[in-house]
C-alpha positions, 0 to 999 in steps of 0.5 A, spaced: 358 850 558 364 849 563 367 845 559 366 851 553 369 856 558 375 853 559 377 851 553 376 859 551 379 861 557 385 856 554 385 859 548 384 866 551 379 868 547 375 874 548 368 876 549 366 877 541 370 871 539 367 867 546 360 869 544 360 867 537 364 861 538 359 858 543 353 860 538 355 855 533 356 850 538 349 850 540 342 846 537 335 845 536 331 848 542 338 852 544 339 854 537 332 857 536 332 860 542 339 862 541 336 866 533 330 869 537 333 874 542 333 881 540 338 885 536 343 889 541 341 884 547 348 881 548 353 886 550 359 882 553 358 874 555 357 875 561 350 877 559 349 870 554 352 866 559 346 869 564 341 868 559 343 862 557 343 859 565 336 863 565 333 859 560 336 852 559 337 851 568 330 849 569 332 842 564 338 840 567 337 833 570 336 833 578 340 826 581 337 821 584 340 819 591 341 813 595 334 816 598 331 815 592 331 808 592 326 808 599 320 810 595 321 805 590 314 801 591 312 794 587 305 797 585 298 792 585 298 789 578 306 790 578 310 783 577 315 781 580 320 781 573 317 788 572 319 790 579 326 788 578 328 791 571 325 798 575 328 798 581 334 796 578 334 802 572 333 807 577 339 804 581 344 805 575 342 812 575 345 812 583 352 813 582 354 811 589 350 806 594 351 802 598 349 795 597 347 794 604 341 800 601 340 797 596 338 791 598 333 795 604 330 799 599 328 793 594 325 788 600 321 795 603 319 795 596 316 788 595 308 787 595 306 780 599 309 775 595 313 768 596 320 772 595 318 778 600 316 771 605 323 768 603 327 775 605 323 775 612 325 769 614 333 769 612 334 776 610 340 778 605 347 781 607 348 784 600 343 787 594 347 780 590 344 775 595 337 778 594 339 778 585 342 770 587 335 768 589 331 773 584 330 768 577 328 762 582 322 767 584 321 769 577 321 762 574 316 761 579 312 767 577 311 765 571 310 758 571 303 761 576 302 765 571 301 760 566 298 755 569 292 762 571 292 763 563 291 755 562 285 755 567 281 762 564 281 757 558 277 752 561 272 756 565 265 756 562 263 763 560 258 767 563 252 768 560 249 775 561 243 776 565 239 780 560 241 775 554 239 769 558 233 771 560 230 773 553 232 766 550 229 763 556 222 767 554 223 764 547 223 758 550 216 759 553 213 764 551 207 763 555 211 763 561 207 769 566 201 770 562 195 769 565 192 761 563 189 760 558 181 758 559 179 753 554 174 754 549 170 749 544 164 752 539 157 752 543 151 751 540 146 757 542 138 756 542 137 759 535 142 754 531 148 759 531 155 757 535 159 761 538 165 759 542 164 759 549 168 755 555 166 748 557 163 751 563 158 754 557 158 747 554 156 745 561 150 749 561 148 748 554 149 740 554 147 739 561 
């Protein structure tokens, strides 16, 4: 909008001309707002001006600052590779930091870890020491990475309990039952058989 207004006051335009002018610059949402203010709401352009910074100033971008980076936290499941693209994306957004900032904020920021040890032991003087030393500790990420993938491969899978234990059951089905009493036919007094237990027998026999 500054950049409008500058052009028109190079141009000398007046307010009827400015408002018209700046109308035809706006698009989508601003355009649609724009068509939808009431007749007879503009008088000057001063007033659309007004409006307009009402409307559209809570969408303007806040800067980050140097401070910003501080906050900057490797997460739990977050890699090392993942880390880095972040904090570096975020640092792009920075117009000016100091190196010395940067490289505090990035070694703040990491998780436990080989690298985290390494800049423990001989801290950085530059954020361009840190990112020299950086692809050594991603190849290394990656090779344990790989290695954890090929091991999961290998390990037996578990069973689940309630599976388990329904084939065990179909394995034997008597398992928990009362044991079974064996039985033979008995011959009663009248001639007739029955089928008793060989303690029956023995009484019948003996």
């Amino acid at each position: 909008m500054a950049r409008f207004e500058g052009l028109a006051a190079l141009h000398q335009y007046g307010d009827g001309i400015k408002c018209r002018i700046f109308a035809m610059t706006l698009s989508g949402m601003a355009q649609r707002w724009f068509h939808n203010l009431r007749s007879n709401s503009i008088q000057t352009y001063g007033d659309l001006h007004l409006m307009f910074m009402r409307q559209f100033a809570s969408a303007k971008r806040v800067g980050k600052t140097p401070i910003s980076l501080m906050d900057i936290r490797q997460e739990p499941q977050e890699t090392l590779r993942e880390y880095v693209a972040r904090f570096n994306t975020i640092a792009l957004d920075i117009a000016e930091v100091e190196s010395q900032i940067k490289w505090y904020a990035f070694a703040r920021g990491l998780k436990q870890g080989p690298l985290f040890e390494a800049l423990q032991i001989k801290p950085p003087t530059s954020f361009e020491d840190i990112m020299t030393i950086t692809p050594g500790y991603l190849q290394l990420e990656d090779a344990k990475m790989a290695r954890k993938a090929e091991a999961d491969k290998l390990k037996p899978k578990k069973q689940d309990s309630a599976d388990t234990g329904e084939k065990y059951i179909a394995r034997n089905p008597y398992r928990g039952l009362p044991p079974r009493i064996p039985t033979m036919a008995v011959e009663a007094e009248n001639g007739s058989y029955h089928i008793g237990s060989f303690e029956q027998l023995k009484v019948a026999k003996f």
